[in-house]
N, C-alpha and C positions, 0 to 999 in steps of 0.2 A: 547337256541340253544345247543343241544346236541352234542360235536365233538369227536370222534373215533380217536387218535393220530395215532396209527401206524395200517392200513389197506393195508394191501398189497404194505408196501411201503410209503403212501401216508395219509394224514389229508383228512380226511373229516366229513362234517358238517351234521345234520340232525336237522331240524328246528323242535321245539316242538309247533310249531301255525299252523299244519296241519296232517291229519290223511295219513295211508299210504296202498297200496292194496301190499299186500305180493306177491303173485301170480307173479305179472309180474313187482316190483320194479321199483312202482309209485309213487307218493308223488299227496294227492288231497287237493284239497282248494277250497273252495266257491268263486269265481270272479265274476268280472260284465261280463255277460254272459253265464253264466251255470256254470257248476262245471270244474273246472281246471286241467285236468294228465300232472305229466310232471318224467321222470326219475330221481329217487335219486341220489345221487352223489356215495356212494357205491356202485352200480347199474354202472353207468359209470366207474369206476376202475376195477371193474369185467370185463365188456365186454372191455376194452381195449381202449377207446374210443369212436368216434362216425366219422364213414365216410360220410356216406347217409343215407338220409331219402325220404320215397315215401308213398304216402298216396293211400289206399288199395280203400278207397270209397269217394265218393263224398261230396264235401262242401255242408254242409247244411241238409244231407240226414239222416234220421231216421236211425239208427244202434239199433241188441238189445243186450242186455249180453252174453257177450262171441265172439263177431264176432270181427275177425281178420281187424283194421283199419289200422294198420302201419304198416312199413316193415323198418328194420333197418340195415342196411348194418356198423358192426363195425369189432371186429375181429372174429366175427360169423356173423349168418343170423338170424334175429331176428323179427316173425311175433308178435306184440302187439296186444291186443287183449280188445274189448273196456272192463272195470267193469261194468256197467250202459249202460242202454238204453235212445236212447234219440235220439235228432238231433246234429248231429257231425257239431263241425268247429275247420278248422286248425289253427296252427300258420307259417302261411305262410313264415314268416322272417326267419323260420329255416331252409325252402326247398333251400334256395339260400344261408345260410351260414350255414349247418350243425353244425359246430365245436361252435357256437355260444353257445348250450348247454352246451358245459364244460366249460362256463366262466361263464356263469349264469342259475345252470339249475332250480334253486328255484325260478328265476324272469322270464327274457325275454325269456328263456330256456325251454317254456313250452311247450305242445307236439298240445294237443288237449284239447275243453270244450267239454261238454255237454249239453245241455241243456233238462232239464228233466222235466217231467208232477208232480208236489207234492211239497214237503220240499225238498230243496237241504239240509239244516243244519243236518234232521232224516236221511237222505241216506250220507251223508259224514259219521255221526256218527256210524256208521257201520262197518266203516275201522278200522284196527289199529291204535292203537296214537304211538308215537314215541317210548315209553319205550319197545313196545311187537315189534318193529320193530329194534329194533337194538338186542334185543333178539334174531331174527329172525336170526340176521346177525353171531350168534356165531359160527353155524356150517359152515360158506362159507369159500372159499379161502383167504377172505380178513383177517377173524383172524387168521385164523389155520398159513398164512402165513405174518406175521405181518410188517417184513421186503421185504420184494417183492422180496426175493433170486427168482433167475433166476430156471426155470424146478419147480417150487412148493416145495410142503413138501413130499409128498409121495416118497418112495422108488423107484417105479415104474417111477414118471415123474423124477427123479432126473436120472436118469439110462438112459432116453429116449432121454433128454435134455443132456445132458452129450455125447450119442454117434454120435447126431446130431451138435452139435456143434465141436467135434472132426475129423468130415469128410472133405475132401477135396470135394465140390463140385465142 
């Protein structure tokens, strides 16, 4: 297990026993059931958490690459978007306790499978492994601001943060 000390604040982990989709800060695994997406934990310290989750399409229903399955209510709006075609199934135990993913988002924390026509292990093997994904991660918010100082690093947000919080609303 790969762990990032100071990310925006905050430790987090990246498991080196599964591949990862850059794009929309996945984490995949081969499961009983098709292949397994679920949000890295980086990914969650970014978005700020996790409030809601609502599922875009139907249980069970062929989706193809690229189409928009989740919709993610944290401290943004966040359409997920599948990697892989296939037949979508959810993890229904997250629609009833969302926050469940930040306590386990590499186990029970998983989002969606798929299930695919071929090799799951030749299509998993196609993602990034872990080393090219925390590489990935050098230029985000979470290194550049390692300590999670309040308004960012930027001049600009420190300026924006600063006259917002000096207001009397």
């Amino acid at each position: 297990m790969a762990i990032i000390e100071q990310f925006l604040g905050k430790t987090v982990n990246i498991p080196e026993d599964r591949r990862y989709n850059l794009k929309e800060s996945l984490w995949v695994k081969s499961a009983t059931g098709g292949i397994a997406f679920g949000f890295t934990e980086p990914a969650l310290v970014l978005f700020g958490g996790l409030k809601d989750l609502d599922w875009l399409v139907e249980e069970g229903q062929a989706v193809d690459q690229g189409e928009a399955v989740l919709f993610a209510l944290t401290s943004k709006i966040l359409y997920v978007n599948t990697p892989v075609s296939g037949k979508i199934g959810f993890n229904d135990k997250l629609k009833q306790n969302p926050p469940m993913i930040l306590e386990y988002p590499y186990g029970q924390g998983w989002l969606f499978k798929i299930t695919v026509d071929g090799d799951d292990e030749s299509l998993i093997n196609t993602f990034s492994d872990a080393d090219r994904y925390i590489k990935s991660l050098a230029g985000s918010e979470g290194c550049k601001n390692p300590l999670g100082l309040k308004g960012g690093v930027s001049g600009i947000c420190k300026a924006v943060y600063s006259g917002i919080t000096e207001q009397n609303l």
